[in-house]
MMTF fields as JSON, N, C-alpha, C and O atoms, coordinates in Angstrom:
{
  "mmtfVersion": "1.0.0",
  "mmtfProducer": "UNKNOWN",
  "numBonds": 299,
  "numAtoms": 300,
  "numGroups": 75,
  "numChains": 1,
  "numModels": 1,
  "chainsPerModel": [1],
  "groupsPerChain": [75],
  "chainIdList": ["A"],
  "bondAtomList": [4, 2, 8, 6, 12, 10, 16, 14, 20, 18, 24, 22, 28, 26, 32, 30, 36, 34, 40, 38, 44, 42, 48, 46, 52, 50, 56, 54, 60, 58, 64, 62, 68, 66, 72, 70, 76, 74, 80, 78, 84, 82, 88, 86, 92, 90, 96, 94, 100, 98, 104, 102, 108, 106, 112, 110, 116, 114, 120, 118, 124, 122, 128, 126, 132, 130, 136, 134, 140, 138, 144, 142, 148, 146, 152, 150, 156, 154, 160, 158, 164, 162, 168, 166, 172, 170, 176, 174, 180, 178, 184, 182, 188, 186, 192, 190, 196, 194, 200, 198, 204, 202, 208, 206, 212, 210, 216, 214, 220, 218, 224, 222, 228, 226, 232, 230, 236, 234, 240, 238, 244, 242, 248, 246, 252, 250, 256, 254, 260, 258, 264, 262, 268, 266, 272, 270, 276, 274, 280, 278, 284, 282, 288, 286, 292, 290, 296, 294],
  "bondOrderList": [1, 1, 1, 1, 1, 1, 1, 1, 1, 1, 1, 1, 1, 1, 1, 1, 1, 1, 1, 1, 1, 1, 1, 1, 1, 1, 1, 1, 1, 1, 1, 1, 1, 1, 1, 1, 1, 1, 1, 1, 1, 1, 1, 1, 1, 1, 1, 1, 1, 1, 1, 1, 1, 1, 1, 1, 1, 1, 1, 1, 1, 1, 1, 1, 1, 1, 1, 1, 1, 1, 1, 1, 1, 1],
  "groupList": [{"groupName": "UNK", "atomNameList": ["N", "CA", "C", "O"], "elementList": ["N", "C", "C", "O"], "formalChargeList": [0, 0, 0, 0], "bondAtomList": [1, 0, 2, 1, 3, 2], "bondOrderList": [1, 1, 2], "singleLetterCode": "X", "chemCompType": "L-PEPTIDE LINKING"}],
  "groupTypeList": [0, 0, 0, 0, 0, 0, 0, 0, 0, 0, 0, 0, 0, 0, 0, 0, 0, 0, 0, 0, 0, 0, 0, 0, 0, 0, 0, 0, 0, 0, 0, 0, 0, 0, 0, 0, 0, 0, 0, 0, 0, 0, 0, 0, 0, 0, 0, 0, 0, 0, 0, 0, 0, 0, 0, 0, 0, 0, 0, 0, 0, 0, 0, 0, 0, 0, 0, 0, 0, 0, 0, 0, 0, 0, 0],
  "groupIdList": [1, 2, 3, 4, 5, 6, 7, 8, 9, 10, 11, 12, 13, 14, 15, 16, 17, 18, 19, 20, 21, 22, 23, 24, 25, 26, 27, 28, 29, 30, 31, 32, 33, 34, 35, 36, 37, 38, 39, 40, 41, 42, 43, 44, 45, 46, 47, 48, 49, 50, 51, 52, 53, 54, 55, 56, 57, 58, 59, 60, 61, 62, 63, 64, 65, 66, 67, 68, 69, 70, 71, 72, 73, 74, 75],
  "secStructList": [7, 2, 2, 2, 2, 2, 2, 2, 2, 2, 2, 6, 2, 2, 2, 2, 2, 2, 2, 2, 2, 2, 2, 2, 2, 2, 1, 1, 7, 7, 7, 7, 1, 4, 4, 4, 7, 1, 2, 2, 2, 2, 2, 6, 7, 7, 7, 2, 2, 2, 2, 2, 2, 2, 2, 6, 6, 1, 1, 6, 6, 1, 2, 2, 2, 2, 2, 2, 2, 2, 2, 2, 6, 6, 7],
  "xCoordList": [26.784, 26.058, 25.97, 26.171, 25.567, 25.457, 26.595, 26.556, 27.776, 29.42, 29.597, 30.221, 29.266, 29.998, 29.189, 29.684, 27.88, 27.276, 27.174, 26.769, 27.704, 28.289, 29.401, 29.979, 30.412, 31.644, 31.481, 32.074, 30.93, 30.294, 29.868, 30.318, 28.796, 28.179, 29.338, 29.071, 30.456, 31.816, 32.436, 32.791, 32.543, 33.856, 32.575, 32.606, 31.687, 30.941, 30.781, 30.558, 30.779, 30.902, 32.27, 32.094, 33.204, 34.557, 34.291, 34.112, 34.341, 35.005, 33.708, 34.107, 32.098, 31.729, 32.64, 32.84, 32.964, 33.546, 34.856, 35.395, 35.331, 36.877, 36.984, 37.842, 35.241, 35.11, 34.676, 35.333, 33.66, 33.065, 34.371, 34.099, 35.401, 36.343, 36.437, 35.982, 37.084, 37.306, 35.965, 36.072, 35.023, 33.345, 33.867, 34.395, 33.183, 33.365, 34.02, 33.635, 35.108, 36.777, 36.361, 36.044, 36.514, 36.557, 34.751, 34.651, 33.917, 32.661, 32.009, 30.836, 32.58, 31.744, 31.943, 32.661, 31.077, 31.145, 31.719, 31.25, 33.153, 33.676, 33.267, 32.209, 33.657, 33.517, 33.628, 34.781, 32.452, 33.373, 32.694, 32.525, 32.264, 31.501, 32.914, 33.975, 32.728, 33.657, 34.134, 35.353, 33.227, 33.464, 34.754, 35.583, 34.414, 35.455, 36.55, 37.406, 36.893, 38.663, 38.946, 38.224, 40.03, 41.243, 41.836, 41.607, 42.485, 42.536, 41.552, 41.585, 41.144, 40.022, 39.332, 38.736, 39.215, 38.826, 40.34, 40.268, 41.433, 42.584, 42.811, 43.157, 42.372, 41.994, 40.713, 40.64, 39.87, 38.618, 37.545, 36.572, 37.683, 36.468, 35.699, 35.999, 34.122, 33.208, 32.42, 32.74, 31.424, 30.217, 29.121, 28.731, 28.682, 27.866, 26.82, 26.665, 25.776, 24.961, 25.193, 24.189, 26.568, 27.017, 26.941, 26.02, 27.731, 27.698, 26.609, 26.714, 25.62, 24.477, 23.727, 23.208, 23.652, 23.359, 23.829, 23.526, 24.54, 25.824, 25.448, 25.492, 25.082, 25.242, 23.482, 23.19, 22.506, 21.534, 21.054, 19.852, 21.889, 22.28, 22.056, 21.293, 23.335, 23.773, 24.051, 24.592, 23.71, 23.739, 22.257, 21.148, 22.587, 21.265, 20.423, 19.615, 20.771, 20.124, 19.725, 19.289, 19.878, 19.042, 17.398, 16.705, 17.115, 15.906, 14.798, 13.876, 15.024, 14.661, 14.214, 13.165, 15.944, 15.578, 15.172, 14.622, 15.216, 14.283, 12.886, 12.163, 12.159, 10.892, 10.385, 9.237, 11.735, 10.744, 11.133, 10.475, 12.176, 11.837, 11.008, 10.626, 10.647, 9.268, 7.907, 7.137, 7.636, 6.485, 6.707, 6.165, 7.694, 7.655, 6.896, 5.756, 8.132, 7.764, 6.222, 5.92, 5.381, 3.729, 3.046, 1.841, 3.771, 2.795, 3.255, 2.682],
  "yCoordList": [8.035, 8.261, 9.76, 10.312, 10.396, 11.956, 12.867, 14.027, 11.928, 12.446, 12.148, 13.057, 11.249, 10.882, 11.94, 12.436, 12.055, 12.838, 14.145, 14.713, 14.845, 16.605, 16.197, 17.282, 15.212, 15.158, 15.33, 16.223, 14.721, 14.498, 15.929, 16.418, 16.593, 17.454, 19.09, 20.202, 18.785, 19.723, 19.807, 20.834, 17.959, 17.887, 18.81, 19.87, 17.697, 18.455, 20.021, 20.544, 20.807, 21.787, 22.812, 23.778, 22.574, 22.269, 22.37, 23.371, 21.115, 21.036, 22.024, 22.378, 22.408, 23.271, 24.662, 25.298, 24.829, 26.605, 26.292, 27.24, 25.541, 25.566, 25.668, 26.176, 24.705, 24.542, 26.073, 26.646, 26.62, 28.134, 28.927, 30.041, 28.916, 30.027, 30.824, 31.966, 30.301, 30.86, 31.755, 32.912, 31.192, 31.689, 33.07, 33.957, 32.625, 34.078, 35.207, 36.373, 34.693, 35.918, 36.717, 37.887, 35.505, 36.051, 36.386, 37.259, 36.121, 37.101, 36.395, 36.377, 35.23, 35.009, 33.291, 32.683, 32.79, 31.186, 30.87, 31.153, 30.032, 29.501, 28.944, 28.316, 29.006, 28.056, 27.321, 26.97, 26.252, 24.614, 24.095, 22.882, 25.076, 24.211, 23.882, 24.483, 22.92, 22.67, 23.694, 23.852, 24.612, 25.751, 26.934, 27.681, 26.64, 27.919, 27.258, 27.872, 26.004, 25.434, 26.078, 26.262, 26.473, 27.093, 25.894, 25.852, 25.082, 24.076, 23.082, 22.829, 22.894, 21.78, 23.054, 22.499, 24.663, 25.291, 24.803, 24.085, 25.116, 25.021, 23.584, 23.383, 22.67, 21.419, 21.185, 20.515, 22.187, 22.49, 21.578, 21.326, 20.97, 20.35, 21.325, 22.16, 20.747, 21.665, 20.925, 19.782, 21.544, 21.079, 20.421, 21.193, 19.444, 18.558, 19.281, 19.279, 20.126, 20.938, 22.148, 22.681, 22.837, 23.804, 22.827, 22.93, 22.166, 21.307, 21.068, 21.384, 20.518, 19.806, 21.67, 21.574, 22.463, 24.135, 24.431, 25.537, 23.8, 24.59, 23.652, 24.258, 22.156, 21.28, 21.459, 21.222, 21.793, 22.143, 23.382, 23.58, 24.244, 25.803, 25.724, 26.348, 24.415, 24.259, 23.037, 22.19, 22.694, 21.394, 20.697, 20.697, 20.363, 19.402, 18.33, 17.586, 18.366, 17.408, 18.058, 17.411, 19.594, 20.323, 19.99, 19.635, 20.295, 19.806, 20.473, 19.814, 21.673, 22.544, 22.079, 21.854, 22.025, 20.861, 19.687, 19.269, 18.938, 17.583, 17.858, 17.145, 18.918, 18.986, 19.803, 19.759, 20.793, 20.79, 19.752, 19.732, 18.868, 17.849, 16.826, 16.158, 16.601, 16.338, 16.422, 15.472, 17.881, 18.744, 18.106, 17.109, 18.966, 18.454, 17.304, 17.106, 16.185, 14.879, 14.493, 13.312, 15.198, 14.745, 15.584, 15.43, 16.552, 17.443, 16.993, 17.507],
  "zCoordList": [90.675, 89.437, 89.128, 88.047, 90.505, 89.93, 89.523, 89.115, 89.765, 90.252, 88.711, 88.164, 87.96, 86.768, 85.567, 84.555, 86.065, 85.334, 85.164, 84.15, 86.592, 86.311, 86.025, 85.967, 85.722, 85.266, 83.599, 82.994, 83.185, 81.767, 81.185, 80.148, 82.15, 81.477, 81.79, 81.335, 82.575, 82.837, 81.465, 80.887, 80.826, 79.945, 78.522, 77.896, 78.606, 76.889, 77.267, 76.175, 78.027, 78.322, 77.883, 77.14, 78.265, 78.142, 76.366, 75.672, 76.033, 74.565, 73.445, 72.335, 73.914, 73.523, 73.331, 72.296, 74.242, 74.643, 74.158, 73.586, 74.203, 72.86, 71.816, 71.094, 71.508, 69.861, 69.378, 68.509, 69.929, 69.895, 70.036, 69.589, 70.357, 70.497, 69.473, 69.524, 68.32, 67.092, 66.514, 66.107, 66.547, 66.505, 66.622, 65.953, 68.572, 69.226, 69.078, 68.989, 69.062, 68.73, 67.342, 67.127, 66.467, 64.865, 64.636, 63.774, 64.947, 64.647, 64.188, 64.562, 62.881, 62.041, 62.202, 62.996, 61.198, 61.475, 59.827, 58.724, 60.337, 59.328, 57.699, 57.729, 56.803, 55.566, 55.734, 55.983, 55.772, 55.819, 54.372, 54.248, 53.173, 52.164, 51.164, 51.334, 50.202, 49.321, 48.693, 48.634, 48.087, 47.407, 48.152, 47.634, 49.481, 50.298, 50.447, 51.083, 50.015, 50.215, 49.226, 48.246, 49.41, 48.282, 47.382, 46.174, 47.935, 47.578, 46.522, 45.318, 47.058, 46.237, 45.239, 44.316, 45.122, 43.68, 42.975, 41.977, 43.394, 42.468, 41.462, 40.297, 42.731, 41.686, 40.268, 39.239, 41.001, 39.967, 40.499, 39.788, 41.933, 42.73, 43.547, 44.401, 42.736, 43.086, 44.154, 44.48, 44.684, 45.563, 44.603, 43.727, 44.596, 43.894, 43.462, 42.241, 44.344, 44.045, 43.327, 42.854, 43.096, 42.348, 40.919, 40.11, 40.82, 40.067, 39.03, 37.844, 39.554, 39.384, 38.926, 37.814, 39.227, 38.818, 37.872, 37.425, 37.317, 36.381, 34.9, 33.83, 34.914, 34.281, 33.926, 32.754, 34.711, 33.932, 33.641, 33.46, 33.577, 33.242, 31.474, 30.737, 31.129, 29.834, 29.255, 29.967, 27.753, 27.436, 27.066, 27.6, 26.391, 25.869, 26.57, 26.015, 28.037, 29.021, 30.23, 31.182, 30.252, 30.94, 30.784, 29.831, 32.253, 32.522, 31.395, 30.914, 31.121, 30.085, 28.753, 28.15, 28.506, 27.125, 27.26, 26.241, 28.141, 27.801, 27.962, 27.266, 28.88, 28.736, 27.517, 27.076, 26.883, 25.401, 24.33, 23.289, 24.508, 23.633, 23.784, 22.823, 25.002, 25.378, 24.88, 24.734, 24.586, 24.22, 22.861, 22.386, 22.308, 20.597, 20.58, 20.158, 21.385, 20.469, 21.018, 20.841, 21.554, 21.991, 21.103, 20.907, 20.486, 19.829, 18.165, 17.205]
}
């Protein structure tokens, strides 16, 4: 039992310090958001929350405008 379990805690050990390599070396911790693929901007796919920022930025269904068409229509 104890044999399988420093075996275990060797391998997740192991695949920690492989996964961290790139980390370590390069300094910094990768892009993994939608926005930093090259790819997916060239297609014009955004991150939902950029998205969702952008769409009540502008347009007549910003949160903005519905709470002053809101107001109006009570007043």
């Amino acid at each position: 039992m104890l044999k399988t379990l420093l075996l275990t805690l060797l391998i997740v050990a192991a695949c920690l310090l492989l996964l961290g390599i790139k980390i370590w070396l390069g300094g910094k911790f990768p892009n993994s958001h939608v926005s930093g693929n090259k790819a997916m901007r060239e297609r014009g796919i955004g991150c939902v929350q950029s998205q969702d920022r952008e769409a009540q930025k502008k347009g007549k269904f910003s949160i903005e405008a519905l709470e002053k068409a809101n107001e109006e229509k009570d007043n």
